[in-house]
C-alpha positions as CSV (number, residue, x, y, z in Angstrom):
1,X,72.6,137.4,174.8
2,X,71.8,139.7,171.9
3,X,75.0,140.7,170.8
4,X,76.2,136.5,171.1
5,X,72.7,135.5,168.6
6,X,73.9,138.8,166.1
7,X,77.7,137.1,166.1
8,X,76.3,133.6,165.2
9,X,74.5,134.7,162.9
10,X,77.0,136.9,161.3
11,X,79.9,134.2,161.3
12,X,78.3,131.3,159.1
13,X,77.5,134.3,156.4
14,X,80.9,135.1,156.8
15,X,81.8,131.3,155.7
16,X,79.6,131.3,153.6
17,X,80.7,134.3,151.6
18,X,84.6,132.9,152.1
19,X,83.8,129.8,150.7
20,X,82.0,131.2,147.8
21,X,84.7,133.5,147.1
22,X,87.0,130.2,146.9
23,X,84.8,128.7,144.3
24,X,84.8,131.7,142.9
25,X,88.7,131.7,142.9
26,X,89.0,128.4,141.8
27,X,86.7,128.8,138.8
28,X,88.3,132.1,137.2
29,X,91.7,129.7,137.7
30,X,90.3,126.6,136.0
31,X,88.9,129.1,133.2
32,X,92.2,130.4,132.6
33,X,94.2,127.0,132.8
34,X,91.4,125.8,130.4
35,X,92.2,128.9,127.7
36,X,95.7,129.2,128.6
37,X,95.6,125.6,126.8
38,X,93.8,125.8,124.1
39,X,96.2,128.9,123.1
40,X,99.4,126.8,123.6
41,X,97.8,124.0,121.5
42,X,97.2,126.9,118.8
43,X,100.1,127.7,119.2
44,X,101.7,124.9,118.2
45,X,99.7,124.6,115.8
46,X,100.5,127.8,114.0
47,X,103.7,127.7,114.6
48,X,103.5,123.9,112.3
49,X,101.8,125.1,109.7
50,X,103.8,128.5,109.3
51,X,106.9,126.7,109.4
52,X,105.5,123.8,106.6
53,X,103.6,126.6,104.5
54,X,107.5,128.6,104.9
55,X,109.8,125.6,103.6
56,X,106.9,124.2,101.1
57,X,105.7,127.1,99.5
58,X,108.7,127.6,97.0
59,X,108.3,124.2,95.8
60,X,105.2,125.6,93.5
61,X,107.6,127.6,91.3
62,X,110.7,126.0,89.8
63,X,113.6,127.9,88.1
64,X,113.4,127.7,84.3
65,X,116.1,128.9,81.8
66,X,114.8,130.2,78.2
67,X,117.1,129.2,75.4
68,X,116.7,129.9,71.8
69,X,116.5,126.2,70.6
70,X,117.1,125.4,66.9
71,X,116.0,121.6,66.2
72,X,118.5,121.1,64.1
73,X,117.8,117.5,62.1
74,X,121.8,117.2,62.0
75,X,122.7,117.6,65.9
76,X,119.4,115.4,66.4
77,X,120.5,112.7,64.7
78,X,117.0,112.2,62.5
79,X,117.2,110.3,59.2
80,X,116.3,112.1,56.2
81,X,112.3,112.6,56.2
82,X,112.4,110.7,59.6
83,X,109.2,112.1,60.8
84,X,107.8,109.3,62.9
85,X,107.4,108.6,67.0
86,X,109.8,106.1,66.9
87,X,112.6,108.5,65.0
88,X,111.7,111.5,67.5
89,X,112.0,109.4,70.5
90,X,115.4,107.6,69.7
91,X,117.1,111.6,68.8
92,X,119.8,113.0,70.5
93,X,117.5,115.3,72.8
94,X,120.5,115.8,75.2
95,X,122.7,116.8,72.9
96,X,120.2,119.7,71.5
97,X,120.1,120.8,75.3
98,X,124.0,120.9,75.1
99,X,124.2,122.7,72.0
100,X,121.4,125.1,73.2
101,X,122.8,126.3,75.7
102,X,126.3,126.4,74.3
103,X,124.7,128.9,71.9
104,X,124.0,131.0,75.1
105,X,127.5,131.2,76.1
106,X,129.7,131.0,73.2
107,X,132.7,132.0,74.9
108,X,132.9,129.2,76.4
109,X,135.7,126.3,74.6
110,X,136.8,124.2,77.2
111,X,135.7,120.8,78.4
112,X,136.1,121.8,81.7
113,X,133.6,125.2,81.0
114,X,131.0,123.3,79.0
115,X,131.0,120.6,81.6
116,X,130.1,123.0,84.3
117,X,127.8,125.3,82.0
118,X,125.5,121.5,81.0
119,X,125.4,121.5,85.0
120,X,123.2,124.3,84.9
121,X,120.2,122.2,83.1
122,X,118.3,119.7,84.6
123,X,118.7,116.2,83.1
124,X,114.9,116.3,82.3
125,X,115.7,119.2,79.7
126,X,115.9,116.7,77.1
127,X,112.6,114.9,77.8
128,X,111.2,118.9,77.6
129,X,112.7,119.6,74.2
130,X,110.8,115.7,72.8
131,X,107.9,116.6,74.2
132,X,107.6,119.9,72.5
133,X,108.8,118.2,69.4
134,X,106.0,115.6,70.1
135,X,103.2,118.2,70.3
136,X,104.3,120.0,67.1
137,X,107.0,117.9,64.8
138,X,106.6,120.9,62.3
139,X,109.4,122.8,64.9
140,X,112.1,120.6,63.8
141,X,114.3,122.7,61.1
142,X,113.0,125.8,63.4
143,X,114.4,128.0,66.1
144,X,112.1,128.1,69.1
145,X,112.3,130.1,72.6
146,X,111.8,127.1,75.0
147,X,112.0,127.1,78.8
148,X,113.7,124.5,80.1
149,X,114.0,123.5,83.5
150,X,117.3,124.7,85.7
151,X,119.1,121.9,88.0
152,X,118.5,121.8,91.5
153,X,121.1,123.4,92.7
154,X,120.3,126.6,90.2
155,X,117.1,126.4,91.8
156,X,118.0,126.5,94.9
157,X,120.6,129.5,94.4
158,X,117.9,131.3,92.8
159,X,115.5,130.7,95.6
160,X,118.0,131.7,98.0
161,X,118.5,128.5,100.0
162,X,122.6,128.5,98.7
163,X,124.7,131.1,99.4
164,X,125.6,133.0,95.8
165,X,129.0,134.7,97.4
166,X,131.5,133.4,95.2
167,X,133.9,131.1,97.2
168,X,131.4,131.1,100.6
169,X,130.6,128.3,102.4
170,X,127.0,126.6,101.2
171,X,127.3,127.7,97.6
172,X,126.1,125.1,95.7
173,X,127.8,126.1,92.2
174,X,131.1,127.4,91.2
175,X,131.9,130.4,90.2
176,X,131.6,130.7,86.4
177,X,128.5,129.0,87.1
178,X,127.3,131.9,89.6
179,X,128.2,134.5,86.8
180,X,126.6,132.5,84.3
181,X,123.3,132.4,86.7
182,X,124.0,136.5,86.9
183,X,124.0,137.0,83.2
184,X,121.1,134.5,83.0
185,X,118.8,137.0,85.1
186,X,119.8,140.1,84.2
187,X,119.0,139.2,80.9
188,X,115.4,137.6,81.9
189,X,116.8,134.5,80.4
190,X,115.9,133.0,84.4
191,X,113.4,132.5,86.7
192,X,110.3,131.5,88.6
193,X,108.1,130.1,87.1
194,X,104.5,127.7,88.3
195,X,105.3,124.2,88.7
196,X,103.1,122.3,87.1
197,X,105.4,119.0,87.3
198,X,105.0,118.9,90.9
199,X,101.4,118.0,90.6
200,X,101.4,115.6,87.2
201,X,105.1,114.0,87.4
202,X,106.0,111.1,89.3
203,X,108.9,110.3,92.0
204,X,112.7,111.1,90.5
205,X,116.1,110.9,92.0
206,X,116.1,114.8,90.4
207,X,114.7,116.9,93.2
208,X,113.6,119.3,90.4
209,X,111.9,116.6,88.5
210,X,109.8,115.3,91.3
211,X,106.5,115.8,91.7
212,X,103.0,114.2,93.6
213,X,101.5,113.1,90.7
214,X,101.6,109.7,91.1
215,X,101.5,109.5,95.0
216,X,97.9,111.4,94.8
217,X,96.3,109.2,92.0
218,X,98.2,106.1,94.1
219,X,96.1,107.8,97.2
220,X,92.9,108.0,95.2
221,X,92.9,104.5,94.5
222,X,94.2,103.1,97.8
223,X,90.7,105.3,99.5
224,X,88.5,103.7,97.1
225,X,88.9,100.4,97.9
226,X,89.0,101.0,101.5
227,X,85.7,103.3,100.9
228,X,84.2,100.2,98.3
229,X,85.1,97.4,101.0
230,X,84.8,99.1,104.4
231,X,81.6,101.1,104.2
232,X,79.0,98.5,103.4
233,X,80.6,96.1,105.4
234,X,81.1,98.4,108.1
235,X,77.1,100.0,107.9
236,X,75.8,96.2,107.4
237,X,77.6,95.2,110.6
238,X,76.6,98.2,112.6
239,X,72.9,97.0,111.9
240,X,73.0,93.9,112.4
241,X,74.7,94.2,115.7
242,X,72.4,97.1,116.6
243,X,69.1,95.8,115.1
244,X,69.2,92.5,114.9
245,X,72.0,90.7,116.9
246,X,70.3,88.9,119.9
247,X,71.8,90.2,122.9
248,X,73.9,87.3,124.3
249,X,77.3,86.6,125.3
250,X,78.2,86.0,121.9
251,X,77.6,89.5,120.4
252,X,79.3,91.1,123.4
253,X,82.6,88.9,122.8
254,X,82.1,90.8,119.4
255,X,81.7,94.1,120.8
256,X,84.7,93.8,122.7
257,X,86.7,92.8,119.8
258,X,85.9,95.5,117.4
259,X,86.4,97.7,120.1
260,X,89.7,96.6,120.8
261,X,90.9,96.2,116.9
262,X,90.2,99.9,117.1
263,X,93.0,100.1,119.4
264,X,95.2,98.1,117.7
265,X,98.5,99.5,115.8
266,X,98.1,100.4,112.5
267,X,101.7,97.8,111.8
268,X,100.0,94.7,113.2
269,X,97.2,95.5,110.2
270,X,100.3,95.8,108.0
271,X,101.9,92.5,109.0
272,X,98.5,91.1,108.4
273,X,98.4,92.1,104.5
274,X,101.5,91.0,104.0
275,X,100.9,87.5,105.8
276,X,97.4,87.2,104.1
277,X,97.4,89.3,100.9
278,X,100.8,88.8,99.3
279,X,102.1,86.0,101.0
280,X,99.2,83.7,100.7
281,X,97.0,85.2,97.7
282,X,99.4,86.3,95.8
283,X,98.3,89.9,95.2
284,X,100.6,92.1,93.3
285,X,102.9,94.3,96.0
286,X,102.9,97.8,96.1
287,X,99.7,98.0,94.4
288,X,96.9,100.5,95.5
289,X,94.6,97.0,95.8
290,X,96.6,95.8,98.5
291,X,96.7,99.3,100.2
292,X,93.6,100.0,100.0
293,X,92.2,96.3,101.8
294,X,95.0,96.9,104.2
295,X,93.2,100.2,105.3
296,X,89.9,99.0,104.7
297,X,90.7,96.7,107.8
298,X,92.2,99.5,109.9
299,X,88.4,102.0,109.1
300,X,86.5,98.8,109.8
301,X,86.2,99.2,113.6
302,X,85.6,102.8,113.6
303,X,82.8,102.5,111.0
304,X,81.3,99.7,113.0
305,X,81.6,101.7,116.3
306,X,80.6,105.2,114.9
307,X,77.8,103.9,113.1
308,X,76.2,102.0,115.8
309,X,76.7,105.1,118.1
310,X,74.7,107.1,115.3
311,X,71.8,104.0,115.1
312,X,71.4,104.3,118.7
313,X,70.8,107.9,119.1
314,X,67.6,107.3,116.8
315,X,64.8,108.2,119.0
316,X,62.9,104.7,120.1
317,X,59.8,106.2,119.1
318,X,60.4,105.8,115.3
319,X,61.5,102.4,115.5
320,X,58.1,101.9,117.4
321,X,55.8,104.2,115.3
322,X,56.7,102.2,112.5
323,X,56.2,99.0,113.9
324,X,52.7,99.9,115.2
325,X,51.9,100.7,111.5
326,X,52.5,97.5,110.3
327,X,56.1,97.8,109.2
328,X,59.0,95.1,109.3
329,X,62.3,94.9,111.3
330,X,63.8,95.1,108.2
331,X,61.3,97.9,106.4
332,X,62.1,100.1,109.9
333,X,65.6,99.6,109.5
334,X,66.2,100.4,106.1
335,X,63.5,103.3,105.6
336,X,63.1,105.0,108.9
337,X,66.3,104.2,111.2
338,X,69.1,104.5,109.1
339,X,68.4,107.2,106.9
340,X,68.1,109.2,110.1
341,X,71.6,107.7,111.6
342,X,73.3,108.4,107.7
343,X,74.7,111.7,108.8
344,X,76.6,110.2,111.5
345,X,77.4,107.3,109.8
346,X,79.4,109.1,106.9
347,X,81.2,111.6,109.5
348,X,82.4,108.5,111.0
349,X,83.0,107.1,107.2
350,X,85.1,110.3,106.6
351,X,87.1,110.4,109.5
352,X,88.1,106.7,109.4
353,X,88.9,107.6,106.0
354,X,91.1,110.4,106.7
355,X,93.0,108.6,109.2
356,X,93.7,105.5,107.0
357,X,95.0,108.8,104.4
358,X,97.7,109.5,107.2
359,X,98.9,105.9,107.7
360,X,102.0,105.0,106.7
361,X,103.6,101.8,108.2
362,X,101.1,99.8,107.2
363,X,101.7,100.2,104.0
364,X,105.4,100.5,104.3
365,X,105.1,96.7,105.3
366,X,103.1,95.8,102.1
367,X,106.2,97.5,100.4
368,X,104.3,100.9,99.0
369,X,107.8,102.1,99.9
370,X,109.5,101.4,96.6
371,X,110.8,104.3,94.0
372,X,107.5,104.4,91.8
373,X,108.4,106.9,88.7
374,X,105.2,105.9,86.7
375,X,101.8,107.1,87.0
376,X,99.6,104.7,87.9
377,X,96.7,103.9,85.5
378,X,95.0,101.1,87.7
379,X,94.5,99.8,91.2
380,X,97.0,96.8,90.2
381,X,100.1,98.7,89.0
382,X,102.7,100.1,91.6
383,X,102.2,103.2,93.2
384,X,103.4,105.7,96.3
385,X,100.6,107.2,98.1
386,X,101.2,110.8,100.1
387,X,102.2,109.4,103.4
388,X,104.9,107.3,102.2
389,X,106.1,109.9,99.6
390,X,106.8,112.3,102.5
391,X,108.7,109.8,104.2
392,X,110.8,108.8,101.4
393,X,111.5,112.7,100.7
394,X,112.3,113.5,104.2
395,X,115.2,110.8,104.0
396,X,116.6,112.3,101.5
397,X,119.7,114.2,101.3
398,X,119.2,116.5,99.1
399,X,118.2,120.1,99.9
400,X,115.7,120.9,97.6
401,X,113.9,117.8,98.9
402,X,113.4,119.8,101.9
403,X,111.0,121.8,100.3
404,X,109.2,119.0,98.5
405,X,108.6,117.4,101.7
406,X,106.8,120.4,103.0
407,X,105.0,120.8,99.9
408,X,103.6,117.5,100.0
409,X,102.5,117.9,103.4
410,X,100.7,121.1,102.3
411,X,98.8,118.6,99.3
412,X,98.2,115.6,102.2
413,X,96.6,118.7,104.6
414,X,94.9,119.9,101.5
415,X,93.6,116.7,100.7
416,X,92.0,115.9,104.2
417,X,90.7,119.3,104.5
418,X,88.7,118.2,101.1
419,X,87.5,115.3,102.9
420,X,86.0,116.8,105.6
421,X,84.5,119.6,104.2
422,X,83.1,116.8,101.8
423,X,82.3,115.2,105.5
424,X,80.5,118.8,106.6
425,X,78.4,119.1,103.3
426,X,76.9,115.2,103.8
427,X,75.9,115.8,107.1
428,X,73.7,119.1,106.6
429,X,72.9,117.2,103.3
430,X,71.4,113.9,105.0
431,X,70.5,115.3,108.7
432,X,67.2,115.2,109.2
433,X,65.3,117.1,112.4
434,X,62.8,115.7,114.2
C-alpha cells in the first residue's frame, strides 16, 4: 500500500517535470525562430545597402581631363571689344573644347582621329569653359589649366566598369582612344575628381552630366505642400473627431472611411489628381503643387489615425482636472490635451511624410515623369522629385546610369534618415512626463 501511494505520487511529478521540459523546449525553439528572423531580415538588409552603397558610391567622383585652354578671341568667334553676356554666350565654346584638346595631341591630323579624340570630352565641356569665362571675362586672350569633364564612357573606363584590353569584349572606346586615356593619366592630365554636378545639375540624356539637383529641390517643394495642407487638416480633424464629434453612427461611418483610405493604393490617389487637379482645375502638370496635394491626400489618413491614437493615450484625468478648474472643451483641448499628444502627433506627421517621399505612381499619373533639365525656382514650374528620378534612371540604357541610380537611392535614404532623426529630436523635444 506504501510503495502504490510513493508511485502516485512520484508519477504526476514526473509529468509534471516532462511537460515543463516541453515548454521549456518549445520556448528555446520559438526564441531561436524569433532571432533566426530578425538575422535573415538583417540580412537582407545589408546585403541591399552594401550592394546600393557598392554600384552608387562612384557616382560622387566623375573623371575630369585638365587641358591647357587658351580663349583665344579668334577660335571663339567674339567681335572686337565684344565683352558683353550676350557676345560670351553666342561664342564658339565647342570649338575651344576641340581646339583644346587638339593642342593635347597634336599628332593627331585626321578627321577620323580628331573625331574619336572630341569623343573623349563630354558635350557639357563647352558650357564649363562659358562658365569660367562668365565668372572672370578677364581670361579671354589668356591660357588657363581647366578641368573639363570626360564622356561617359572615359568615365566609366576609368572607374573600371569597361574593359580597357584593347580589342576585348565590353570596352567602351577604341583603341587610340585607350592610349590616349593611358597618356592622359600617366601624365596626371586624368582623374577622379568630387562631383559636385550630381547634387546642383538637373536631369540630361549625358549620364555624366546628370545630377539630383533638381529632383531634390522638386522633393522639397512637393513635402511642403503636403506638410502646409495635411498637418492642420489632419490635427484639426483628429480633434474634432476625438474631442468633440458626438458619438453616433455618423462619426463611425467616418472612422471607417479614413481607416480604409489608409488602405487604399497610392494610384487610385494618383488618378484622383489627375481627374480633379488637372483635368478639372486646371493646375499646371508636373508641378511640385500638384504633387504635393496629391500626397497631402495619401498622409491625410495616417495623420488622422496617428493623431487620434496619440489624443487618446492622454490620461482622462487631465482632461478632467482641467474641467473641474473651470476650463473650456476648447481651453482643455488646446492647452492641456494636445500639447501632451504633439509628440505623437509629429512621429505620425513624419512618417506619413516619409512614406508620401517614397511614392511614385502617384505622381507618375500627374505626369512628374517628364525629362525636367531645369531647376525648379517655384512650386508651379516643372519638376522630378527622387522617386521618379530613380525610376527614370533605372530604365535607362546606359551604364553609367547604373550608378546614378544607386546614388540617388543613397540621397532618397539619406533624405528619410533626415526626416526621422528630425522625427526623433521633436519627440524628446515636445514629450512631456507626467
Amino acid at each position: 500500500m506504501t510503495e502504490m501511494a510513493e508511485t502516485s505520487l512520484i508519477q504526476p511529478a514526473d509529468a509534471a517535470a516532462l511537460r515543463r521540459k516541453r515548454r521549456y523546449a518549445a520556448e528555446r525553439r520559438f526564441r531561436a525562430v524569433g532571432l533566426a528572423a530578425i538575422v535573415l531580415a538583417l540580412g537582407f538588409l545589408g546585403i541591399l545597402l552594401f550592394t546600393i552603397v557598392k554600384n552608387g558610391a562612384t557616382a560622387f567622383v566623375q573623371s575630369k581631363i585638365q587641358l591647357e585652354v587658351t580663349f583665344d578671341p579668334v577660335v571663339l568667334g567674339l567681335p572686337e571689344g565684344g565683352m558683353d553676356a550676350d557676345a560670351l554666350a553666342q561664342a564658339d565654346w565647342i570649338g575651344l573644347a576641340k581646339t583644346a584638346i587638339q593642342n593635347r595631341f597634336p599628332a593627331v591630323e585626321s578627321r577620323s582621329e580628331k573625331r574619336e579624340l572630341w569623343g573623349l570630352l563630354s558635350t557639357g565641356a563647352a558650357d564649363e569653359l562659358r562658365t569660367v569665362a562668365k565668372a572672370s571675362p578677364a581670361v579671354i586672350g589668356t591660357t588657363r589649366l581647366v578641368l573639363l569633364t570626360a564622356k561617359d564612357t572615359v568615365d566609366m573606363t576609368v572607374k573600371g566598369y569597361s574593359s580597357r584590353t584593347t580589342g576585348a569584349d565590353g570596352a567602351k572606346l577604341t583603341d587610340r582612344q585607350l592610349g590616349w586615356v593611358d597618356e592622359l593619366e600617366k601624365a596626371g592630365a586624368l582623374g577622379l575628381h568630387f562631383n559636385t554636378r550630381f547634387f546642383t545639375a538637373g536631369d540630361s540624356r549625358e549620364p555624366e552630366l546628370a545630377g539630383v539637383g533638381g529632383a531634390v529641390v522638386g522633393s522639397f517643394f512637393s513635402l511642403l505642400i503636403t506638410l502646409l495642407i495635411s498637418f492642420p487638416l489632419g490635427v484639426a480633424t483628429a480633434v474634432y473627431l476625438e474631442e468633440f464629434a458626438p458619438k453616433n453612427r455618423w462619426t463611425d461611418l467616418i472612422e471607417v472611411n479614413i481607416n480604409n483610405l489608409a488602405a487604399v493604393p497610392s494610384v487610385v490617389f494618383g488618378l484622383l489628381g489627375l481627374a480633379f487637379f488637372l483635368n478639372f482645375l486646371h493646375l499646371p502638370r508636373s508641378a511640385p503643387l500638384v504633387g504635393g496635394l496629391v500626397l497631402a491626400l495619401i498622409c491625410l489618413p495616417t495623420i488622422i489615425i496617428a493623431g487620434r491614437a496619440s489624443l487618446k493615450a492622454v490620461p482622462p484625468s487631465i482632461r478632467q482636472a482641467a474641467l473641474a478648474l473651470g476650463a473650456s472643451r476648447l481651453q482643455t483641448t488646446n492647452d492641456h490635451v494636445l500639447p501632451l499628444a504633439m509628440p505623437g502627433i509629429l512621429t505620425g506627421t513624419i512618417l506619413g511624410m516619409a512614406h508620401a517621399l517614397g511614392e511614385t505612381a502617384p505622381l507618375l499619373m500627374i505626369g512628374m515623369v517628364a525629362f525636367i533639365v531645369d531647376m525648379p525656382s517655384s512650386p508651379l514650374d516643372p519638376a522630378a522629385v527622387l522617386p521618379v528620378q530613380v525610376y527614370l534612371w533605372a530604365d535607362s540604357a546606359e551604364r553609367a546610369f547604373v550608378e546614378k541610380t544607386s546614388a540617388a537611392i543613397i540621397v532618397l535614404l539619406a533624405f528619410l534618415a533626415t526626416m526621422n532623426f528630425g522625427a526623433i529630436l521633436l519627440r524628446k523635444k515636445f514629450e512631456r512626463r507626467w
